[in-house]
ZARO-677085 format. One record per residue (C-alpha): z, x, y. Coordinates in pm, whole numbers, plus 50000, padded with zeros to 5 digits. Layout:
> Z / X / Y;
...
***
This chain:
> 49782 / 51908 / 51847;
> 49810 / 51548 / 51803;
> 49536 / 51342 / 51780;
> 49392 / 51108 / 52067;
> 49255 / 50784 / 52180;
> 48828 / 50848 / 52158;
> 48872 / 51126 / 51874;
> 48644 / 51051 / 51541;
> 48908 / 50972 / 51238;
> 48711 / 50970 / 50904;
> 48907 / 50747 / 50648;
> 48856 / 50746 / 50274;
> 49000 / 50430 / 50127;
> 48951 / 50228 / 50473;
> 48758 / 49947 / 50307;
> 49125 / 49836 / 50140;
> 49429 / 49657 / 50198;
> 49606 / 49917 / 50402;
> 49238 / 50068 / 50527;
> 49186 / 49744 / 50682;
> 49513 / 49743 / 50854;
> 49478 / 50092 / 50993;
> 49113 / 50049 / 51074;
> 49206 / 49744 / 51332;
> 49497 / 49947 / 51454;
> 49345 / 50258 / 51555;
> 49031 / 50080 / 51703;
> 49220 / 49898 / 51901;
> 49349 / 50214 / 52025;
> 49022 / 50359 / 52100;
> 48963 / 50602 / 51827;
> 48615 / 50614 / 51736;
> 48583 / 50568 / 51305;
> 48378 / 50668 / 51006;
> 48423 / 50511 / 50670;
> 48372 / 50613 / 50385;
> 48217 / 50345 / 50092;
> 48060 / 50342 / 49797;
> 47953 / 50027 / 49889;
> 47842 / 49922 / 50286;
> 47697 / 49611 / 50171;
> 48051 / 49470 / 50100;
> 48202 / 49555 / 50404;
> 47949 / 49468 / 50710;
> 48221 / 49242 / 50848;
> 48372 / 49561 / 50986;
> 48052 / 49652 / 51178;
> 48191 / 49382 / 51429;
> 48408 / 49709 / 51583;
> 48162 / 49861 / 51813;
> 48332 / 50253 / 51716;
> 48301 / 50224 / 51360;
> 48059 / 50339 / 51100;
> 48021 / 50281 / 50741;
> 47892 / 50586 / 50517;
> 47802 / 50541 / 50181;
> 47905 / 50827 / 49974;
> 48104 / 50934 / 49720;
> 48440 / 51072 / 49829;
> 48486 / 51294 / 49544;
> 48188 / 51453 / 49594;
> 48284 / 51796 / 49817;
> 47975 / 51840 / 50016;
> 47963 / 51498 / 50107;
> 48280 / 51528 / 50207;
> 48243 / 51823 / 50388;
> 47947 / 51670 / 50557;
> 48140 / 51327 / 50661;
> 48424 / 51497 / 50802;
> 48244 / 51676 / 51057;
> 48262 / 51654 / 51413;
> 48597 / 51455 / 51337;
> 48916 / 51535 / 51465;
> 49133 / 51368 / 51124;
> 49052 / 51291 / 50809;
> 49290 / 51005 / 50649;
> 49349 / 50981 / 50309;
> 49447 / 50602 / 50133;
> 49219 / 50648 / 49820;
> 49478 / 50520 / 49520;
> 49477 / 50384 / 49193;
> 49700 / 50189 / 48993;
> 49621 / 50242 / 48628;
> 49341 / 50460 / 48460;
> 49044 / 50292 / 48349;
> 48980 / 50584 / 48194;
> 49162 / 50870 / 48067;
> 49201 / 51167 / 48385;
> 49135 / 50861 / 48645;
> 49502 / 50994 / 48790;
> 49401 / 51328 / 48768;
> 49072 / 51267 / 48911;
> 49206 / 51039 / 49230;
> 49559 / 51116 / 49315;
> 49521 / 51523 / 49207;
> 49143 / 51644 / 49265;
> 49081 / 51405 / 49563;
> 49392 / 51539 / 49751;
> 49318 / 51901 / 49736;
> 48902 / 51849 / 49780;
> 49041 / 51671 / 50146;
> 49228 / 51970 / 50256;
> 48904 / 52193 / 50189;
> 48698 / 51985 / 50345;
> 48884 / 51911 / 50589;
> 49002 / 52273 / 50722;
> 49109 / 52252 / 51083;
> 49156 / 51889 / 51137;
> 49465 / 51672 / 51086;
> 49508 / 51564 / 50741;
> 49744 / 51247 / 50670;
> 49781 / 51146 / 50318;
> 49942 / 50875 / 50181;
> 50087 / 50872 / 49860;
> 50378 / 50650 / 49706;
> 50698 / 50599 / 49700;
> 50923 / 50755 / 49432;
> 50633 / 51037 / 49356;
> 50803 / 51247 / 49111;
> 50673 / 51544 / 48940;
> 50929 / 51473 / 48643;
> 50909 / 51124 / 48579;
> 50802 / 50953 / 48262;
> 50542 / 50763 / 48525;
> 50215 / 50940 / 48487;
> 50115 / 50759 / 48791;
> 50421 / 50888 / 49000;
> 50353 / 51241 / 48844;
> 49997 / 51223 / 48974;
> 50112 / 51125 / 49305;
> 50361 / 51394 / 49346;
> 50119 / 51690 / 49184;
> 49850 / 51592 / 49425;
> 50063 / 51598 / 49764;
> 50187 / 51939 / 49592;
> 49808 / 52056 / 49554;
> 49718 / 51981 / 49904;
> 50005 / 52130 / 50064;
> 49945 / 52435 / 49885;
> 49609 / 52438 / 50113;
> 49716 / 52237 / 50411;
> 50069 / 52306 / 50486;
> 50070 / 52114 / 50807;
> 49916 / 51790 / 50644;
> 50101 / 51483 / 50697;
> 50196 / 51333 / 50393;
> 50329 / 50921 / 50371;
> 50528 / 50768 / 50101;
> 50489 / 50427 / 50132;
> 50694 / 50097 / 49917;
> 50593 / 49773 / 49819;
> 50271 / 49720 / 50080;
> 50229 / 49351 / 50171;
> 50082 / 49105 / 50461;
> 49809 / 48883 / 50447;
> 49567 / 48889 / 50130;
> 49831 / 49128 / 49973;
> 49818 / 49169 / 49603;
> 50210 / 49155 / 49594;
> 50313 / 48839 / 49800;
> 50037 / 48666 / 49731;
> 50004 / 48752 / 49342;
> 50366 / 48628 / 49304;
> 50273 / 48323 / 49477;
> 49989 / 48268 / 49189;
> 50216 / 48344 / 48925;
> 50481 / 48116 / 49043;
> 50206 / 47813 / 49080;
> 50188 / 47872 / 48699;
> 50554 / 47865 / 48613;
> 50734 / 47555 / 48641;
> 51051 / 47627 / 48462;
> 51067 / 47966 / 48658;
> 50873 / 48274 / 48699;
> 50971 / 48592 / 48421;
> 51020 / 48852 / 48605;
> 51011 / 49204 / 48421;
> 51246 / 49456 / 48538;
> 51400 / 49239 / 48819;
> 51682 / 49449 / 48885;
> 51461 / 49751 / 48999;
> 51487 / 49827 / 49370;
> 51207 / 49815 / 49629;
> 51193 / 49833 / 49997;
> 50861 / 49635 / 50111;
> 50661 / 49703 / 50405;
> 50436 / 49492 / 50616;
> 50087 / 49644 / 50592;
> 50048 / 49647 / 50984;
> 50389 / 49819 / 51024;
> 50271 / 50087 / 50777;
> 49941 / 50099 / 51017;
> 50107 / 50170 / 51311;
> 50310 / 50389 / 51171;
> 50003 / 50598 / 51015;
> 49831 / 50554 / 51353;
> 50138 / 50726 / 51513;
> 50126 / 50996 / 51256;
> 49784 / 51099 / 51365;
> 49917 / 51069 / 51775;
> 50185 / 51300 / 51730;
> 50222 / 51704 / 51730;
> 50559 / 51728 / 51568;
> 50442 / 51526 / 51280;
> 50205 / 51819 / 51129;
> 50405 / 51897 / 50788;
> 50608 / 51659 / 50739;
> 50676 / 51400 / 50501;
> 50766 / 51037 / 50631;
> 50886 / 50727 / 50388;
> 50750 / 50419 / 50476;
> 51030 / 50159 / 50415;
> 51129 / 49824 / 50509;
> 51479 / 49776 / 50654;
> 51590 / 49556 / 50319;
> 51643 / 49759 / 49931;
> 51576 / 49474 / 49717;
> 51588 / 49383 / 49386;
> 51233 / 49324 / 49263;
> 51389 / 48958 / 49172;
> 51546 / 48904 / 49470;
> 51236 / 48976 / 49681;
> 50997 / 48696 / 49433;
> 51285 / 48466 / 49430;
> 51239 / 48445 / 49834;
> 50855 / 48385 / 49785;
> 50953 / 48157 / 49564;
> 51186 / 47958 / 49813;
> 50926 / 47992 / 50068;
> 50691 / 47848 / 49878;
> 50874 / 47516 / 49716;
> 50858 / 47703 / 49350;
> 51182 / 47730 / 49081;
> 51347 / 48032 / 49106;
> 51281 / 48326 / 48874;
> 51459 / 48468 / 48575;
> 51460 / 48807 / 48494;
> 51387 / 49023 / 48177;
> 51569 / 49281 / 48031;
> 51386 / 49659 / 48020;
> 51389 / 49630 / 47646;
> 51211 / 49278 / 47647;
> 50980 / 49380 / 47955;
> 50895 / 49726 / 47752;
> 50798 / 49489 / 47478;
> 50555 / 49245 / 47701;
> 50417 / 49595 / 47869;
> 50352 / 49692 / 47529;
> 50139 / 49363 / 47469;
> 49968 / 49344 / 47779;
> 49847 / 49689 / 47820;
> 49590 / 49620 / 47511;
> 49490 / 49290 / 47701;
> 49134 / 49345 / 47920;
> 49247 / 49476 / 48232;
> 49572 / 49568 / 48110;
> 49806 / 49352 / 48344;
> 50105 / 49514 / 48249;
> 50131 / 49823 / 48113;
> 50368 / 50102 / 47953;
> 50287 / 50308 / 48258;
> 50355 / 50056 / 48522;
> 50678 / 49946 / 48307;
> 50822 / 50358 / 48382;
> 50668 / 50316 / 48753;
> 50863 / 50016 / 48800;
> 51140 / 50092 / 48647;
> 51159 / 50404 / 48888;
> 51211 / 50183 / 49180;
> 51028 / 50239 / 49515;
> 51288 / 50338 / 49766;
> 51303 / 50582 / 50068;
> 51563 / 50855 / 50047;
> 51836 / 50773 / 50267;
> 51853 / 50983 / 50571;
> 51485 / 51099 / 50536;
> 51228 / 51068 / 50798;
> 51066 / 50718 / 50832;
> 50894 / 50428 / 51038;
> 51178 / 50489 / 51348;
> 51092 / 50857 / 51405;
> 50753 / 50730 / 51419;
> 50881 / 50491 / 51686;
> 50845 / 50186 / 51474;
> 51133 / 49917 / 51399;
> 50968 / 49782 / 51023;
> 50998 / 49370 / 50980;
> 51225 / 49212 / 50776;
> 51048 / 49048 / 50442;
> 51235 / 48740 / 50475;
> 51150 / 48680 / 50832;
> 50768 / 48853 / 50751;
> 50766 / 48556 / 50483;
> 50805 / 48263 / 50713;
> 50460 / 48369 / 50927;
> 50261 / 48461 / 50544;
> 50418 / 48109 / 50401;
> 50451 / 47908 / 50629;
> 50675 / 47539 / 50592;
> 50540 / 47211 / 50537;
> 50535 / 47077 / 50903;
> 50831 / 46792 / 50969;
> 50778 / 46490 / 51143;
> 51157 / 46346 / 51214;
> 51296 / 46529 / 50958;
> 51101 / 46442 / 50689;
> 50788 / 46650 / 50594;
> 50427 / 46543 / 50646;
> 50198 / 46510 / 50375;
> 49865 / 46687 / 50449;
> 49559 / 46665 / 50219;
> 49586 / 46814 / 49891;
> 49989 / 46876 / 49960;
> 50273 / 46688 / 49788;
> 50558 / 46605 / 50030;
> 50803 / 46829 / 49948;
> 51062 / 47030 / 50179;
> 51066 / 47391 / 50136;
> 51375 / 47580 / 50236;
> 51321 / 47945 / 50432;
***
């Protein structure tokens, strides 16, 4: 059975980017929500949705767990990371977490979301977390719904908006590691509804659904449009040997910007199989990143052609 409009959805992971996103869309359907947080305090804006409470907990503890998910009708997984800060963190989050949900949550309708380009057999230790995880809770929850998400971005991304700090910093051009690796972004709210349609439907239970944008991009190609949007030089790419070197570098730098890891990850890509089940059977037509672009960067406005200098903002026409 699918679930419905005034069911309790417990999300872990709904204090985040996507969390956000999904937390708006299903209260606006009338779900009623619970979510999970290590840390309430930080996230009382969200109290402004009359159906939603904040638990404080710790997801990877099983009782809790247990505990939180009951009287709910779905529990929604969206807990990632994207490198270790310590040793086992993949294990711990993308592995452990998975299979504790589908004990926990026995009966109900499980939706996971992983990543794109999970792969049991790649050099990626974060793509071979991903894929061992959605292994170890299908081996207890066969008809849990498992997503595969791209490149996430919308408003406050770390994607879109990280590029567009970069570029601020880069007046002869932005380096771009890897550039030629593809990736198929998807607007955060069109990976909400699609999640929130997920949870609706009956025929969803076991399958697997890629979460692609309409465009396969080069990883330049998509920060040489922010970089258009925003009035910056284009960017120049690097080579996989240089960009191995710089991951080398950066990965002993505090907080490890760039790192061996994410240099195999990226180099992986993050596509959608073609042909595979996606955002349409969901009944959702994903936004183009170019057009998504013009609403998350907006143009200097024109007055008779000729821009208009605002406060703080050097008269200069950017192209869309």
């Amino acid at each position: 059975m699918g679930v419905r409009p005034g069911a309790l959805v417990v999300v872990l992971g709904g204090c985040g980017f996507l969390g956000r996103a999904l937390t708006r869309d299903l209260h606006h359907r009338g779900y009623r929500l619970r979510l999970i947080t290590r840390r309430p305090d930080r996230h009382r804006d969200l109290l402004v949705l009359p159906r939603l409470e904040l638990w404080e907990g710790d997801v990877h503890d099983e009782d809790f767990l247990r505990k939180a998910a009951s009287g709910a009708a779905a529990l929604v997984n969206l807990v990632g990371i994207l490198t270790e800060r310590v040793p086992g963190d993949f294990v711990r989050v993308h592995e452990e977490l998975p299979a504790r949900m589908a004990r926990a949550g026995r009966g109900l309708r499980l939706v996971h979301v992983s990543v794109a380009g999970a792969d049991a057999a790649s050099a990626s230790a974060y793509l071979r977390s991903k894929a061992r995880g959605e292994r170890l809770l299908r081996e207890s929850a066969p008809d849990a719904v498992v997503v595969r998400p791209s490149v996430l971005y919308g408003p406050g991304d770390s994607f879109v908006g990280r590029f567009q700090r970069l570029l601020r910093w880069a007046p002869l051009g932005l380096p771009v590691p890897l550039a030629e690796s593809l990736i198929a972004p998807v607007h955060v709210d069109d990976a909400a509804c699609g999640l929130a349609a997920a949870l609706a439907r009956t025929g969803a239970a076991g399958h697997d659904y890629g979460f692609c944008g309409p465009e396969v991009l080069p990883l330049g190609q998509a920060v040489a449009a922010i970089a258009r949007r925003s009035g910056r030089p284009p960017p120049w790419g690097l080579s996989a040997g240089v960009s191995l070197w710089l991951a080398r570098l950066l990965g002993h730098w505090p907080g490890a910007p760039f790192s061996v890891d994410q240099w195999h990850t990226l180099r992986a890509g993050s596509v959608c199989p073609p042909g595979g089940p996606g955002l349409g059977d969901l009944g959702v037509t994903p936004r183009s990143f170019e057009e998504a672009l013009k609403d998350l960067i907006p143009g200097p406005a024109l007055t008779h052609g000729r821009p208009r200098r605002t406060e703080g903002q050097a008269s200069r026409l950017t192209h869309p």
